[in-house]
C-alpha positions as a printed Julia matrix, in Angstrom:
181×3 Matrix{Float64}:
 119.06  128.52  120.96
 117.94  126.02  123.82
 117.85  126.5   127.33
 120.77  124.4   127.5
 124.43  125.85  127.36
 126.17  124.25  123.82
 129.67  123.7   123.03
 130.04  123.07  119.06
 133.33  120.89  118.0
 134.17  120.44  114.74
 135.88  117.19  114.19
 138.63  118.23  112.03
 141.93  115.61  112.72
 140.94  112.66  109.98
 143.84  111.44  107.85
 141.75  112.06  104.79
 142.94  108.3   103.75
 139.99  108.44  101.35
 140.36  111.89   99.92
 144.29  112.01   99.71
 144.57  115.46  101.13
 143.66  117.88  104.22
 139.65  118.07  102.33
 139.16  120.87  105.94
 140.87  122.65  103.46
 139.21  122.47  100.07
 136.74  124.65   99.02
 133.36  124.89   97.95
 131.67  128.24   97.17
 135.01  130.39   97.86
 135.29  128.95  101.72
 136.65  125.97  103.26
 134.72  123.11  104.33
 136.41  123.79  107.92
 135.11  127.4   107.77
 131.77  126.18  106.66
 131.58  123.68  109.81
 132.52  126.02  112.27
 129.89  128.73  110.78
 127.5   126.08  110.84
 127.6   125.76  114.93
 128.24  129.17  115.96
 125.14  129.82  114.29
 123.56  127.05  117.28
 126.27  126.99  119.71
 127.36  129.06  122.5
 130.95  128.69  121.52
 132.77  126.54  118.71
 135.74  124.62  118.97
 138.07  122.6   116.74
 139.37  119.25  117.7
 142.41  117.82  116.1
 144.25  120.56  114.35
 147.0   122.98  114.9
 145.25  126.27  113.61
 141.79  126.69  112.52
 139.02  129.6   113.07
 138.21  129.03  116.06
 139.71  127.84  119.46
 141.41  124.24  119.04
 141.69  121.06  120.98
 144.02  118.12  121.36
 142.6   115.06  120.83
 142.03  113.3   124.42
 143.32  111.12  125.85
 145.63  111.28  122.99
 146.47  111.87  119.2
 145.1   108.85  116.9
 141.77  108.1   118.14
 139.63  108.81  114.97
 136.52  111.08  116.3
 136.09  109.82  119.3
 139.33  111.72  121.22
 137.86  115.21  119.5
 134.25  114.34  121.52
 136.3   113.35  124.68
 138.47  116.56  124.24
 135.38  119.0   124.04
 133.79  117.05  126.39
 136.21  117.81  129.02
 136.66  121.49  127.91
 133.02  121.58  128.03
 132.85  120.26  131.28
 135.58  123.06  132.96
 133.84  125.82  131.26
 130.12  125.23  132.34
 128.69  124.02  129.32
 125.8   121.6   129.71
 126.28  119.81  126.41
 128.18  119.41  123.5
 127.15  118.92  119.6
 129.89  117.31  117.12
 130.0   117.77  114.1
 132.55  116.28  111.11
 134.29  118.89  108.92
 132.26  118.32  105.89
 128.65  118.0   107.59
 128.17  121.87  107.24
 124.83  121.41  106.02
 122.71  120.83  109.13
 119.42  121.44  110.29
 118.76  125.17  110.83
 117.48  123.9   115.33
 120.26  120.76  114.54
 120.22  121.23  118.87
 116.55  120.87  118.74
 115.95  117.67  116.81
 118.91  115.94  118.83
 117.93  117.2   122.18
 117.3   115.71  124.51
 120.86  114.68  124.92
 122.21  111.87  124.48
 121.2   111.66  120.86
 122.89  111.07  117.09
 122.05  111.35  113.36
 120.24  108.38  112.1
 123.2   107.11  109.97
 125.81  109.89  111.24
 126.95  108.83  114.47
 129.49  111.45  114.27
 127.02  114.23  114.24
 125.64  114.27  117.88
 124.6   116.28  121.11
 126.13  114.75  124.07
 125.81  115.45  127.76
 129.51  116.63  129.39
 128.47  114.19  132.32
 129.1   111.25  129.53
 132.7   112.33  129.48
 133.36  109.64  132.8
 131.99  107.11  130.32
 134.06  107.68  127.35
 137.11  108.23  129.37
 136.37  104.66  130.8
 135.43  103.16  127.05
 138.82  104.68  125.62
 140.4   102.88  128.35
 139.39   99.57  127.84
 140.9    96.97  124.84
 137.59   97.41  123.25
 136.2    98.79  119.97
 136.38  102.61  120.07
 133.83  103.76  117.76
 131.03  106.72  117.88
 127.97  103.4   117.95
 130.0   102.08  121.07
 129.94  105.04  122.46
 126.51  106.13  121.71
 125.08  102.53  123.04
 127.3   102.81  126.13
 125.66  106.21  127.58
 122.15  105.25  125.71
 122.14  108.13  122.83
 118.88  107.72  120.61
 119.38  107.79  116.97
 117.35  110.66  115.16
 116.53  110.82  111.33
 117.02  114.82  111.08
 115.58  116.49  109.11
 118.08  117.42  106.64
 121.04  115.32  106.36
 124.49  116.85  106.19
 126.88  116.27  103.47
 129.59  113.5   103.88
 133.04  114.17  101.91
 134.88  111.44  101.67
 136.34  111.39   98.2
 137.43  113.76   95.72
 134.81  112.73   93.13
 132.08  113.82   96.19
 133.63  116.96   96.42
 133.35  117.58   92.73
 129.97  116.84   92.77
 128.82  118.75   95.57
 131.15  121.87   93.98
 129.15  121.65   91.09
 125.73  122.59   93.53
 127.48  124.98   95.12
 125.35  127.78   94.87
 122.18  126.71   97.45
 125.82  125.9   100.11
């Protein structure tokens, strides 16, 4: 683990419009794709978090400012949360991108910096939490690029890139590999 004190949120509160159901829930190898995320940072993170849901495995967050804000109100929440409990930083991650980078801190730090392609997946500095409040105020497009070119966020072809779930054909296929997961 860095030097730097992480805060992991798993970006769990998508309507699943593509996928037709809760797809935190489904499984792949016997465990939930929500289990799988939040595995996936507290294996890199100080502490893990879940933004958007009622229950989950670990500690969970209201979206902030408020409900409805696609990914961006789960970053502002844990940014926040990060921000009142000393954390320096905090990496996002979407419920199905479980399969990261084994130093996914590493290749995104320094903060503020994204996945090449997967804005969603990012390490971002709590003092960038001003800056979203302020974007998230503003009749403007709220989106994880706007964001990311507001505070100056690099993008950063990782190393391995994470699955994406969006339909249930994509979960079929990746059930059917399910034994390297």
């Amino acid at each position: 683990m860095s030097g730097l004190r992480v805060l992991g949120v798993v970006l769990a509160g998508g309507q699943a419009r593509r996928f037709g159901s809760d797809k935190a829930l489904v499984e792949i190898g016997g465990r939930s794709l929500l289990d799988r995320a939040v595995m996936a940072l507290t294996r890199q993170c100080h502490a893990v978090v879940v933004a958007g849901r009622d229950h989950a495995p670990a500690p969970v967050l209201a979206d902030h400012p408020r409900a409805g804000l696609g990914p961006l109100g789960g970053v502002c929440a844990a940014l926040h949360y990060g921000a009142r409990h000393g954390f320096d930083a905090v990496l996002s991650l979407p419920v199905d991108g479980f399969a990261v980078p084994a130093d996914l801190v590493g290749e995104l730090s320094p903060a503020p910096a994204y996945a090449l392609g997967a804005p969603v997946i990012g390490l971002w500095p709590v003092s960038a939490r001003a800056m979203l409040d302020g974007l998230l105020g503003e009749a403007c497009v709220h989106s994880m690029r706007a964001f990311a070119a507001r505070i100056g966020a690099r993008a950063v072809a990782l190393s391995r890139q994470p699955h994406n779930i969006n339909t249930p054909a994509d979960w079929a296929a990746l059930k059917d590999h399910a034994h390297g997961l």
